[in-house]
C-alpha positions in Angstrom: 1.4 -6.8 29.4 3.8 -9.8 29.4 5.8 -9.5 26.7 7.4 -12.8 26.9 6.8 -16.0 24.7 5.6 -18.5 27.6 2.3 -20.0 26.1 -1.4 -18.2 27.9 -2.5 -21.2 28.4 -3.5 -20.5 31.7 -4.4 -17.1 31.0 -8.4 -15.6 31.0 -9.9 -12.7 31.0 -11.3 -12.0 34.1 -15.0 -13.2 34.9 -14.9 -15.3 31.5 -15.2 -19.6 32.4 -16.1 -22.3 30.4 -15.6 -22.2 26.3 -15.2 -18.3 26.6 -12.3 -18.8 28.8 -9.4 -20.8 29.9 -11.1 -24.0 28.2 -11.5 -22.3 25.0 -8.0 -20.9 24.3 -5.9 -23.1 26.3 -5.4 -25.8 22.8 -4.8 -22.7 20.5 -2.3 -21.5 23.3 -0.3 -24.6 23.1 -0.3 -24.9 19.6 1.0 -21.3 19.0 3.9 -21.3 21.6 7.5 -20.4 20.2 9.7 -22.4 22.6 11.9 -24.5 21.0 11.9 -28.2 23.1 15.4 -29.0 24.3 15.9 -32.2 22.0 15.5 -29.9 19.3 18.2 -27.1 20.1 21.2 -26.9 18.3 24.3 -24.0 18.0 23.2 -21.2 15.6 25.7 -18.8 14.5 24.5 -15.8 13.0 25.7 -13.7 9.4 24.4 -10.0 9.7 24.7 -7.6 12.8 22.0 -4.7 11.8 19.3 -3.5 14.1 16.8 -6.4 12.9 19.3 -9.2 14.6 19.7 -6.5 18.0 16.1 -6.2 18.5 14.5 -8.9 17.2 16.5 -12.3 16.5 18.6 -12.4 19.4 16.0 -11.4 21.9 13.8 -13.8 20.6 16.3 -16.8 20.2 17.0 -16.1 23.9 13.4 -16.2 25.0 12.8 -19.6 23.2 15.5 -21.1 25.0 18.1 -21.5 21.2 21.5 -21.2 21.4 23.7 -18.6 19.4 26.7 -19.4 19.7 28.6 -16.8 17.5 27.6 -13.6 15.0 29.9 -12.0 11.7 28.9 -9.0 10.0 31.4 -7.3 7.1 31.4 -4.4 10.2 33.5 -5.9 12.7 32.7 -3.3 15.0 29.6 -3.7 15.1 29.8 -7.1 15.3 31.0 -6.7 18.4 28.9 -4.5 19.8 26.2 -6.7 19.3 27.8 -9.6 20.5 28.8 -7.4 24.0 25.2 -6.4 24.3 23.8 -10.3 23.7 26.4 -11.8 25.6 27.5 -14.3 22.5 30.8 -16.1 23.0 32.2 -15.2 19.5 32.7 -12.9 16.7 33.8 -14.5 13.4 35.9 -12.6 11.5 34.9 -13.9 8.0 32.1 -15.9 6.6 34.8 -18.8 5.9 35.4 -18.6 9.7 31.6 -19.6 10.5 31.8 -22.0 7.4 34.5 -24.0 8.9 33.0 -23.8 12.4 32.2 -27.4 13.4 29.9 -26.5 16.1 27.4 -24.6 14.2 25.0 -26.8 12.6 22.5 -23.9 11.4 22.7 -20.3 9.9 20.8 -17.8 10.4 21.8 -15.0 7.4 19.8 -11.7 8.4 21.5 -9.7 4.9 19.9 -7.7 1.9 18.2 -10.0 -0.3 21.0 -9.0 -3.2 23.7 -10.6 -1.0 21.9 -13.6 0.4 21.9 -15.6 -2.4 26.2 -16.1 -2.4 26.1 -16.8 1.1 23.4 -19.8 0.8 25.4 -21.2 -2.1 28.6 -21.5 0.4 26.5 -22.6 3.3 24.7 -25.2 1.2 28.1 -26.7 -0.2 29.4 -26.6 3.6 26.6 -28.9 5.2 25.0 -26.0 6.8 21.4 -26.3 7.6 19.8 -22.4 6.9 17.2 -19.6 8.0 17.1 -16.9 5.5 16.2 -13.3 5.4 12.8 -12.6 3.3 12.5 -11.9 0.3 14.4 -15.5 0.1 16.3 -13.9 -3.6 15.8 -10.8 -5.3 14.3 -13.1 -8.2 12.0 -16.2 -8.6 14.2 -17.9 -10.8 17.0 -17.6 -8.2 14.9 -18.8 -5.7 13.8 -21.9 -7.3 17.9 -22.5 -7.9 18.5 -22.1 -4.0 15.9 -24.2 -3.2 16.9 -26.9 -5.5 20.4 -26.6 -4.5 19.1 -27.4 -0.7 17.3 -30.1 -1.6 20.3 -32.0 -3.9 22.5 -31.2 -0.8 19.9 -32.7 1.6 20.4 -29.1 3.9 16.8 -27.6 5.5 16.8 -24.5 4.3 13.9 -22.0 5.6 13.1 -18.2 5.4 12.4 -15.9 8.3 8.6 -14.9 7.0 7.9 -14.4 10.8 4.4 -12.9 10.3 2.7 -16.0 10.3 4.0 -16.4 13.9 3.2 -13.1 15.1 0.3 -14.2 18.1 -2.6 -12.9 16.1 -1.8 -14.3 12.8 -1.2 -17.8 14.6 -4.2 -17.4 16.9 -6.4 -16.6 13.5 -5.0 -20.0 11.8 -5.7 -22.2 14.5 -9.2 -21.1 14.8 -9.7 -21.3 11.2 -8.0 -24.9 11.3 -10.3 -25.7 14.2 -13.3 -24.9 12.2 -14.5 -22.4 14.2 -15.7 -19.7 11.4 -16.8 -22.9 9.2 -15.9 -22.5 5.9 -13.3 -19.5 5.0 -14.5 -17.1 2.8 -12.8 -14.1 3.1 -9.8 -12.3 4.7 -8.6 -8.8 4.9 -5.7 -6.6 6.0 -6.1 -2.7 6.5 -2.7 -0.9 7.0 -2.7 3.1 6.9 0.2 4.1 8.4 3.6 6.7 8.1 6.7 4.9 7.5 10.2 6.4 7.2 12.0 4.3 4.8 15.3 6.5 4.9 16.2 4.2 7.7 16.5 1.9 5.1 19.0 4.0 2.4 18.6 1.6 0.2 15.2 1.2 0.2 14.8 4.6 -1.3 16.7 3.8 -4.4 15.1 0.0 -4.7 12.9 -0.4 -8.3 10.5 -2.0 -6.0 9.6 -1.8 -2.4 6.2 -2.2 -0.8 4.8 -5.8 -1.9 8.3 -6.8 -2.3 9.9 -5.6 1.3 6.7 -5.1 3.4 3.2 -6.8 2.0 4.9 -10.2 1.3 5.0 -10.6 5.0 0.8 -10.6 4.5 0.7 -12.3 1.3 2.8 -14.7 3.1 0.4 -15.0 6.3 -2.8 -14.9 4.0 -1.3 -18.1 2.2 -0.7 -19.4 5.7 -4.6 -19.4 6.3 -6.3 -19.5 2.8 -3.6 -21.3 0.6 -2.5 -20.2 -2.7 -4.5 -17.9 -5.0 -5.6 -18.6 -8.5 -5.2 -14.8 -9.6 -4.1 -11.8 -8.3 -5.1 -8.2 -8.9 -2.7 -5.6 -7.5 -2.7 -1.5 -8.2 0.3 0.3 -6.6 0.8 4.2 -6.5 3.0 6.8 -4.8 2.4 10.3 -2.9 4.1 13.4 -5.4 7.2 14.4 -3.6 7.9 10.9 -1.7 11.4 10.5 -1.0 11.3 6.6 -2.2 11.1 5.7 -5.7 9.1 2.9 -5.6 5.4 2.1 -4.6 4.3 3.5 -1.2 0.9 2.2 -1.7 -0.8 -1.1 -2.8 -4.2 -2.2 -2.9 -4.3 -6.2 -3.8 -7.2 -8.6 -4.0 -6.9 -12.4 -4.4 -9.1 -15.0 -5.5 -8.8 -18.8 -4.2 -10.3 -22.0 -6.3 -12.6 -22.6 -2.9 -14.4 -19.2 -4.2 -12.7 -16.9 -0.8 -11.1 -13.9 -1.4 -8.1 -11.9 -0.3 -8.1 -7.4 -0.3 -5.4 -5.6 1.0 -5.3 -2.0 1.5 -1.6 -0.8 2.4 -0.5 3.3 3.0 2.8 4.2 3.9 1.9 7.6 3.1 -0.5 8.6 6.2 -0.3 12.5 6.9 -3.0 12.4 8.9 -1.9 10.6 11.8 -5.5 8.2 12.2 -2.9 4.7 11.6 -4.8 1.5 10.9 -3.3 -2.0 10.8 -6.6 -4.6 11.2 -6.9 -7.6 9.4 -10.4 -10.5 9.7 -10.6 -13.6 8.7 -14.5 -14.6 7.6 -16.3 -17.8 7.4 -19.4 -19.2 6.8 -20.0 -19.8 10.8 -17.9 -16.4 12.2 -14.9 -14.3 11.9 -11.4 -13.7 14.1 -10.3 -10.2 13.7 -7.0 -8.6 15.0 -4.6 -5.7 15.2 -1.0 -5.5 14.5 0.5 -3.7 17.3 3.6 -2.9 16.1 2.6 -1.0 13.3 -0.1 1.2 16.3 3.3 2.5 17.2 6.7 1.6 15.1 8.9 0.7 16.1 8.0 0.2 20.0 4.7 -0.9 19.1 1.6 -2.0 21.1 -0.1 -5.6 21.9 -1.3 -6.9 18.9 -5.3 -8.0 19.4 -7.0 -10.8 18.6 -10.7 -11.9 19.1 -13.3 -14.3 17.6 -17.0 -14.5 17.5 -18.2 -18.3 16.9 -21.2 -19.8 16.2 -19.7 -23.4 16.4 -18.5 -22.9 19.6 -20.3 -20.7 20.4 -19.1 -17.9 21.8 -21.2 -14.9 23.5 -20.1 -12.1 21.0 -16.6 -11.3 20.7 -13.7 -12.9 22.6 -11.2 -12.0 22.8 -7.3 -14.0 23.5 -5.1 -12.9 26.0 -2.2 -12.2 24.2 0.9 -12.1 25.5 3.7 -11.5 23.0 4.4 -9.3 20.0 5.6 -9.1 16.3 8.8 -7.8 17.4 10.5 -9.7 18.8 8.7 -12.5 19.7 7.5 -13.8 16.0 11.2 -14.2 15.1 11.6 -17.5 16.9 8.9 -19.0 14.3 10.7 -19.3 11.6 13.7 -20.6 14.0 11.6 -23.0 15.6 10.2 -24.5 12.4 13.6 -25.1 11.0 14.9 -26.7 14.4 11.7 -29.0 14.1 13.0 -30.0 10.8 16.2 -30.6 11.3 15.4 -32.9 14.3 12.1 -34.5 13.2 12.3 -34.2 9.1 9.0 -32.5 9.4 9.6 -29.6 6.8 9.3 -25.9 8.3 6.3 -24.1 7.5 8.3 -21.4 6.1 10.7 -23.7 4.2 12.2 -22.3 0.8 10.0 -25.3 -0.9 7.2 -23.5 0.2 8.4 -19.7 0.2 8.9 -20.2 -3.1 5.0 -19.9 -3.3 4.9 -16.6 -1.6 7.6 -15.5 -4.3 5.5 -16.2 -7.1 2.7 -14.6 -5.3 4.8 -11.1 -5.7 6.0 -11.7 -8.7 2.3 -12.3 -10.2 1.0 -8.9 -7.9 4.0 -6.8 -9.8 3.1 -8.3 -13.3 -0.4 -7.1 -12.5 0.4 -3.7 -11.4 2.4 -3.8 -15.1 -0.8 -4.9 -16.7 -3.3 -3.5 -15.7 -5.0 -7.0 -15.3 -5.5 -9.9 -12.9 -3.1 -12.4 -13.5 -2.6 -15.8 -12.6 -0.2 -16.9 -9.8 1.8 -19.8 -11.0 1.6 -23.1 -9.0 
């Protein structure tokens, strides 16, 4: 399977013609590709050399055809090790050093959600434009200051909330958007799975972990497709003897003002070894269901899936979309290619902080819920 982010739009399934083939996925194909045009490329420099920028920015970036022109991390070492393996021209020595860097018009800060927040405040005050690390601040209220700091500035500042680029996810939206399942009425995401956070030290001392570090990537994609919630109803436990010390498991349902609804079931705690990662979107005429592959198999992964039965098309049963890329890395230029967009066009990013900002309160709303007991309502 190709793993690269060229668009299917050529690409069938064999024996399939007509609106179950080539002429019904060749729009969505176009409208999901990652490259970044070459009116809209500008230098990047990155802040952060950890495994996430290794294996997923810069391999991504590269695909999409957007220059990186430099990377700093407070472990000059491996800095440079990176750099050596990515083939970037420069490693900054200091954060002042990529500050004062005339070249670079955008920032890419791939750091813990504690430390972001100092290094946006410099970049802002600098003319920097941004893409930031989710969770976008380790607090709503600081979020809203970043965001309003950007916007006084005039800098575009987004956040790297890839999943809503991952193939499936954007395959899923389009249809939806096409009005292929009619009316939206329901969506889902199923994720039973073993994950070892102590690749993450930190992580395992963190007062919160999995909505905050792992679901907001679906609360994120879920607002992508269904908009923002009026309420939100979120329990969250742990398995005795877990080595983390926050939730492990979450199981979340939403409700919209359109009368759809949102459930997600989420287990980091699977002994058993029979992972799940699913999610559906339903609708009044159909339903697009998918896998995410990279959870099949972490961190390697599989294929994600994707497939829709229609009765507006229609389509003969399922079909499915030849997918061609992956969550890792290929979602990663998203975020990238929104804020690019931006920057060149003054369309905002879909991810921008202005609208991250939702997804924050969407968290915020699930963890005063878990306190409660209750549904609460998600601030607007």
């Amino acid at each position: 399977m190709n793993e690269s982010t060229q668009a299917p739009a050529e690409q069938a399934p064999t024996g399939q013609t007509g609106p179950t083939g080539v002429e019904l996925w060749a729009p969505v194909a176009r409208t999901v590709d990652l490259r970044v045009p070459p009116e809209h490329r500008v230098p990047v420099a990155i802040v952060g050399a950890g495994a996430i920028v290794d294996v997923a920015h810069l391999p991504a970036y590269r695909a999409a055809g957007i220059e990186v022109v430099g990377i700093f991390d407070i472990d000059g070492e491996r800095a440079r090790e990176v750099a050596s393996r990515h083939g970037l021209s420069r490693v900054y020595e200091s954060l002042e050093e990529v500050l004062a860097d005339e070249r670079v018009q955008v920032i890419d800060v791939a750091v813990v959600a504690s430390a972001q927040p100092e290094i946006v405040r410099r970049a802002v005050a600098a003319g920097k434009h941004l893409l930031c690390q989710k969770p976008f601040a380790p607090d709503l209220t600081t979020a809203e200051e970043l965001r309003d700091l950007a916007d006084e500035a005039g800098v575009c500042v987004a956040v790297n909330q890839q999943l809503r680029f991952d193939e499936g996810v954007a395959v899923a939206r389009a249809a939806v958007e096409a009005g292929w399942i009619g009316e939206p009425t329901a969506m889902t995401v199923h994720v039973d799975i073993a994950t070892d956070f102590g690749a993450w030290p930190w992580l395992l001392v963190s007062e919160r972990l999995e909505i905050a570090y792992h679901s907001i990537h679906y609360l994120d994609a879920i607002r992508s497709i269904l908009g923002d919630p009026e309420t939100v109803y979120c329990a969250a436990g742990r398995r005795p003897g877990q080595a983390p010390a926050a939730e492990t498991r979450t199981m979340t349902t939403l409700r919209f003002a359109s009368g759809a609804s949102a459930g997600l079931h989420v287990n980091h705690e699977n002994l058993g070894g029979d992972v799940r990662a699913e999610f559906r979107v339903d609708g009044s005429e159909g339903s697009v269901r998918g896998t995410f592959g990279l959870l099949l198999d972490y961190p390697h992964g599989r294929p994600d899936t994707v497939e829709l039965f229609s009765r507006v098309v229609p389509t003969d049963g399922w079909v499915p979309y030849p997918v061609t890329r992956r969550w890792i890395p290929d979602a990663f230029a998203g975020p990238m290619q929104g804020l690019l967009r931006w920057i060149a066009t003054g369309q905002p990013a879909p991810t921008a902080a202005a609208d991250n900002v939702g997804t924050l309160r969407l968290v915020e709303a699930a963890y005063a819920s878990i306190s409660s007991g209750q549904a609460e309502k998600v601030d607007r």
